[in-house]
N, C-alpha and C positions, 0 to 999 in steps of 0.2 A: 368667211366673215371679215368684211372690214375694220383694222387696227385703226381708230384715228392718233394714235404718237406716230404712226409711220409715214411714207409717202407714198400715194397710189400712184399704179404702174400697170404698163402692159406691155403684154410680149407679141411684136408685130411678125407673123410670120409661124406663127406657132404649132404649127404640126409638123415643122423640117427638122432635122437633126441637130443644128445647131439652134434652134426655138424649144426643143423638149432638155436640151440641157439648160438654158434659161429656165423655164418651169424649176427643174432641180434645185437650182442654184438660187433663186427667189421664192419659195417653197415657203422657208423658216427664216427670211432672212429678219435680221434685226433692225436693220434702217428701211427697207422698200416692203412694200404690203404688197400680201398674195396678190398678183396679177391676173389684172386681164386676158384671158386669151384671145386673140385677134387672128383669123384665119384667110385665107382666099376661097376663092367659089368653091372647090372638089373639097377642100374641110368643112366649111361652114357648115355646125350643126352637130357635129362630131364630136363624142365624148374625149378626151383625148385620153384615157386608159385604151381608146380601141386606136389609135393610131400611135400610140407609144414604140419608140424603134430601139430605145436604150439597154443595156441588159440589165439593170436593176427595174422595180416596179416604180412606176411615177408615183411622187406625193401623194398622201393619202388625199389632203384636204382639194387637190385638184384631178385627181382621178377623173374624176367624175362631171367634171365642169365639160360645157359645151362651147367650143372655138364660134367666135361668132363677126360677124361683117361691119367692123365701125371704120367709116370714114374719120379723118382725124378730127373734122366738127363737132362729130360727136363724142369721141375719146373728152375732147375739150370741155362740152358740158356735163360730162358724166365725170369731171374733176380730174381725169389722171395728167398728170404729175411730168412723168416721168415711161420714156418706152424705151423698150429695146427690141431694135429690129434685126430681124433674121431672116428678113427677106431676101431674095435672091438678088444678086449683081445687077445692076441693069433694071432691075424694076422699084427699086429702091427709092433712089434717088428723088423724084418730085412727093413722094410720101413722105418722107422725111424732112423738105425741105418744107412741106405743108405742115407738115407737127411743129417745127421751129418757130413757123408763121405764125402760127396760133400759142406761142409760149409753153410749149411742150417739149421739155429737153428729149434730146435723142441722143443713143449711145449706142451705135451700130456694127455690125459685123460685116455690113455689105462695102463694098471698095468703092461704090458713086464718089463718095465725096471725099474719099483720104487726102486726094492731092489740091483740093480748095484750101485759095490763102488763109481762109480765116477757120478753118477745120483743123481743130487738133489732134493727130495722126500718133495717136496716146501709147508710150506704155512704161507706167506709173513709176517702176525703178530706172527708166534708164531717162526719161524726157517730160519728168512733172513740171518742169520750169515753164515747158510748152502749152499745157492747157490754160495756167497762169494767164502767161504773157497775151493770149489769142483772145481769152475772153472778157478780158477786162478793157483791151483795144478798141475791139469791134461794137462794143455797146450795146450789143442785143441783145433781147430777153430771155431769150432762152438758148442752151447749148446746143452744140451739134457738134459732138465727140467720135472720134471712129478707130477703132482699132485696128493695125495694120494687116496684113499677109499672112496667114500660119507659118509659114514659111521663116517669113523675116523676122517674125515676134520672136521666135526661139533663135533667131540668131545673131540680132541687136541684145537680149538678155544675156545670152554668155559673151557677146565681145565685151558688152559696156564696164563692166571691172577692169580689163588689161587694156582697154583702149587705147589711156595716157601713156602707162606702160612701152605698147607698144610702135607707139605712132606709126598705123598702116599705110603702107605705099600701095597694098592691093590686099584684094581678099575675094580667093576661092572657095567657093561653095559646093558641094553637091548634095543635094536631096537624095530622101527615098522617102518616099510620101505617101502615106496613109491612104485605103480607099475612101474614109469619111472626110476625104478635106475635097470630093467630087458632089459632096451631098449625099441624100438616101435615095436610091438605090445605091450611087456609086455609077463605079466602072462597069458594064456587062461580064459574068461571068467567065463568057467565053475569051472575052478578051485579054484578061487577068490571070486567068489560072495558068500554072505553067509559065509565065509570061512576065517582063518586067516593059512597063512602056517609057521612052525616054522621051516625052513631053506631055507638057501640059500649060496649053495655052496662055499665052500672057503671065505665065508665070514668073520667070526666069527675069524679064524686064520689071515687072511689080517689086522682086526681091532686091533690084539695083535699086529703084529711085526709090522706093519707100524707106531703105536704109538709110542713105543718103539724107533724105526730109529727116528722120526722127534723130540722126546724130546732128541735125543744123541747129544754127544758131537760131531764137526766137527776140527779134529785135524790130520794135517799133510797129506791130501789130502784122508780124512777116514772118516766117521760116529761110533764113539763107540755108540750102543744102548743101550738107559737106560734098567733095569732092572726088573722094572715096573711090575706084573703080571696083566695083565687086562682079564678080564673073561666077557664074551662076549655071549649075547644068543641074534643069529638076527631073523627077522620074517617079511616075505611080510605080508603087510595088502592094502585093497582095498581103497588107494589114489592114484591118478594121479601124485602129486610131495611133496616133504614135508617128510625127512626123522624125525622122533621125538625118544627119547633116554631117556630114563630112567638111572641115573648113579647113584652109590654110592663110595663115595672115604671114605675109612678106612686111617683113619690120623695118622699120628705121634706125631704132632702140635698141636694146641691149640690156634689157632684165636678166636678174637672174632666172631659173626655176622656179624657186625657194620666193620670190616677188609674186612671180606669177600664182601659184597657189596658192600664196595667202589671199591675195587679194580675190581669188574666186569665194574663198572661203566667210574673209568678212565682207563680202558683199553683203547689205542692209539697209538702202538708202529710204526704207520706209518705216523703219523701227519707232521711231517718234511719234506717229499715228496708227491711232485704233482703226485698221481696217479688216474687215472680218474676212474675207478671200484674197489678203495680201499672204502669199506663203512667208513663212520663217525657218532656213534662210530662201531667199529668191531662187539662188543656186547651187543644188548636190551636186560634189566634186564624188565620183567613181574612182576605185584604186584600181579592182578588178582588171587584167585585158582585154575581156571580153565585152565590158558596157561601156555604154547605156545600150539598153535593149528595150525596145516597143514592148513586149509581152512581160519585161518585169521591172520597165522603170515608166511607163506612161501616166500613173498616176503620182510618182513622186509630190510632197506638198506635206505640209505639217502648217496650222492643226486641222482638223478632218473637215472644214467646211474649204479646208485651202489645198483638197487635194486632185493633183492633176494639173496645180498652176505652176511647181517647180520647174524651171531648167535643169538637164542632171547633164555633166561633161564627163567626159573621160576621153581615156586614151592620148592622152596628152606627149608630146613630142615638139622638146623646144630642142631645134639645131639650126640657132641664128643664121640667119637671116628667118627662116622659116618656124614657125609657131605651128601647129598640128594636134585638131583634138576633133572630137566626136559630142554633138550635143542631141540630146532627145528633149522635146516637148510634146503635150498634149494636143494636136491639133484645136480638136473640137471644146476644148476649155482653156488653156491658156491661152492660145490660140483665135478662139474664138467666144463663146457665150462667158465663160471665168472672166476674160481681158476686159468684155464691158462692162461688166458687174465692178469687177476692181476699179475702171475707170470711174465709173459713178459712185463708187465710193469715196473716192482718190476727190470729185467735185464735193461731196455731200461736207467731206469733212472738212473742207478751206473756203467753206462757207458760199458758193459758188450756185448751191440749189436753191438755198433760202434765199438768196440776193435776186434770182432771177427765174422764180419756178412760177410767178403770177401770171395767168393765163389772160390772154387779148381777147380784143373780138375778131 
């Protein structure tokens, strides 16, 4: 049933694994109404309790709703608001750019459009000044927001505290990457088990510039990208969610410890706004040696609609010049369906929707 205090919405893309944690996530939400389902030809039609791939049961009140084929004209007269696309890479793009045409914000998971000048390349604690600066520039009616990399999301969150700190000369990466950050099905079995793969296409390059974009400066309706060399070696390994990250940042600086940990600790750059999938705090510092771990820190997050959007570090090792820690995120939520939801919050609430959600012809 339609809330009219809320904003109608739909989920483009909505029988993949990152469109069924949207459902989750826009369920009960308090600013966005239960959403549209929006599907392609093999859903269309489809309950989506029967194509559910999550391990909790989907929302009651959407159990039962059938995924159905609207072009964004019609999204447009049927009043929604507001989508969130989970479409796939690559087929994205002209949908989205049609939803914007028609005054239809979009807040996407798919990579089309992260590196467009005027695309804010979002993630709300580390680069709110960016969605600011891009849309108020470009003077269009409607947004086109996009969240960055799984990858890079959890690993601009745990730099962005000790950044200043440490003023990086370089920064080492390595992944071990979740099978849900391939989509549903994933990896093939056979390829998996037993097995760890050390690539994964276009990823490793995504993790350099996309960094790069979201630590830039947003100046005169522009992203200058910082300059940053980040070197990057990714790898599927057989988990279901739980992207984990091995980093080393080569310093300039000279913190102490005792700096560096606090500042993980009061990281809060969104404590001032009510946003209901912002976690508090952004990022769990681990003491343990052994974490973060995929199977018992992936849904980190407080309070329970924010959970799975923490960053959690550990393992930390400061022997100057060299900084060394361990960060786990949620792929498929913070990472991905949480990240848009928090970014359209992150707009709703700087007044960004209402200024620009009036639909064209």
């Amino acid at each position: 049933m339609t809330d009219h205090h809320r904003i109608p919405t739909a989920i483009l893309g909505a029988s993949g694994y990152i469109g069924q944690h949207f459902a989750r996530l826009l369920a009960h939400h308090p600013t966005f109404d239960a959403p549209v389902l929006v599907g392609g030809e093999r859903s269309v039609g489809q309950r989506l309790e029967l194509l559910w791939q999550l391990p909790e049961d989907p929302p009651h009140e959407l159990a039962g709703e059938r995924l159905r084929r609207l072009t964004p004209a019609q999204l447009q007269r049927a009043g929604v608001r507001v989508v969130f696309s989970a479409i796939p890479s690559g087929a994205a793009g002209a949908v989205e750019s049609e939803c914007r045409r028609r005054g239809i914000h979009v807040f996407t998971n798919a990579s089309d459009h992260r590196m467009d000048p005027d695309v804010p390349l979002l993630v709300p604690e580390v680069n709110a000044d960016h969605l600011h600066s891009l849309a108020t520039a470009r003077r269009r009616r409607a947004l086109l927001v996009a969240n960055p990399n799984c990858t890079a999301t959890g690993l601009v969150l745990a730099l962005a505290p000790v950044r200043s700190l440490l003023d990086p000369r370089t920064v080492h990466v390595t992944s071990f990457q979740a099978l849900s950050g391939a989509g549903f099905p994933g990896v093939a079995s056979l390829s998996i088990a037993d097995n760890v793969i050390p690539y994964i296409a276009d990823e490793e390059e995504k993790v350099a510039a996309e960094s790069n974009r979201i630590f830039g400066t947003a100046r005169n309706g522009r992203v200058l990208p910082e300059q940053v060399p980040f070197l990057a070696n990714c790898a599927r390994v057989a988990v279901r969610d739980g992207h984990l990250e091995a980093v080393t940042v080569e310093a300039r600086r000279r913190p102490t410890a005792a700096e560096l940990q606090d500042a993980w600790i009061a990281f809060d750059p969104l404590s001032g706004l009510d946003l209901p999938t912002a976690p508090r705090p952004p990022i769990e510092v681990r003491s343990q040696a052994d974490r973060p771990q995929p199977g018992r820190d992936r849904w980190a997050g407080r309070p329970e609609r924010a959970r799975g959007m923490a960053a959690v570090v550990g393992r930390i090792r400061w022997d100057p010049p060299y900084l060394r820690f361990f960060v786990l995120s949620h792929n498929a939520v913070r990472g991905g369906a949480g990240g848009s939801v928090l970014n359209a919050e992150l707009a709703h609430a700087t007044g960004l929707l209402a200024s620009r959600g009036e639909a064209g012809p």
